[in-house]
C-alpha positions as CSV (number, residue, x, y, z in Angstrom):
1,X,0.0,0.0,0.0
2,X,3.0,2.3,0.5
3,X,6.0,1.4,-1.1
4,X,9.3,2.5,-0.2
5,X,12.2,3.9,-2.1
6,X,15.0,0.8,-1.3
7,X,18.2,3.1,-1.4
8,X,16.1,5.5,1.4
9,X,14.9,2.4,3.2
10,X,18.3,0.6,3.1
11,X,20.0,3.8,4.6
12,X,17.7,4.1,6.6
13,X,18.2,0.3,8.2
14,X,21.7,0.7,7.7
15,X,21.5,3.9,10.1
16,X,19.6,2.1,12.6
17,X,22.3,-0.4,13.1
18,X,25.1,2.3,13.5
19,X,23.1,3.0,16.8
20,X,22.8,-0.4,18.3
21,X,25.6,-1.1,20.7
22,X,28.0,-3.6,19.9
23,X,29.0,-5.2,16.2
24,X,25.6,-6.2,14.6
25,X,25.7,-10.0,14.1
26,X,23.1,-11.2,11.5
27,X,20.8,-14.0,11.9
28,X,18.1,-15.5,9.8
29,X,16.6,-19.0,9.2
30,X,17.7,-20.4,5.9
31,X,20.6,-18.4,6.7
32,X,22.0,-18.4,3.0
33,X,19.1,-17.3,1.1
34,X,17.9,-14.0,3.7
35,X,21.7,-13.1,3.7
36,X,22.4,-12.8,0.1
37,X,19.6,-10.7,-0.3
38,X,20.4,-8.4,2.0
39,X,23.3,-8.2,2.1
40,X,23.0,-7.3,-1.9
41,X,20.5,-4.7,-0.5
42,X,23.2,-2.7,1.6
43,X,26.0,-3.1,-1.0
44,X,23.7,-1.9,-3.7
45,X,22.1,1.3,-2.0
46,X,24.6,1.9,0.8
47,X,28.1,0.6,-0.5
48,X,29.1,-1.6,2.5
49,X,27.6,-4.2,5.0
50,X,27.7,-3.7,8.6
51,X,27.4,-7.7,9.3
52,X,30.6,-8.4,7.3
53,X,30.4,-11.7,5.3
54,X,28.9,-13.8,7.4
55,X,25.6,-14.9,10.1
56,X,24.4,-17.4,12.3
57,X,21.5,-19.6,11.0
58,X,18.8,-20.0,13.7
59,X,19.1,-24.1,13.3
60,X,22.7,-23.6,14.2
């Protein structure tokens, strides 16, 4: 109903992690597919990823 720019959104998100204390660690189940998409996402629209290159999969 009321779609978002992504690069806004994404710097947005990428802004909100800044904040969070400590190093944001990123977790997902079905680790592999949520990761690659966002982290194309923040490389795309914001040039880097905050979670590195890698995440913890929830049936770890």
């Amino acid at each position: 109903m009321d779609p978002k720019d992504p690069s806004g959104s994404m710097r947005q998100y990428e802004d909100w992690l800044k904040v969070l204390p400590g190093k944001p660690v990123f977790v997902a189940y079905l680790l592999a597919f949520d990761f690659m998409w966002i982290y194309w996402y923040l490389i795309h629209f914001t040039g880097g990823s905050p979670f590195g290159h890698s995440g913890i999969d929830i049936r770890s």
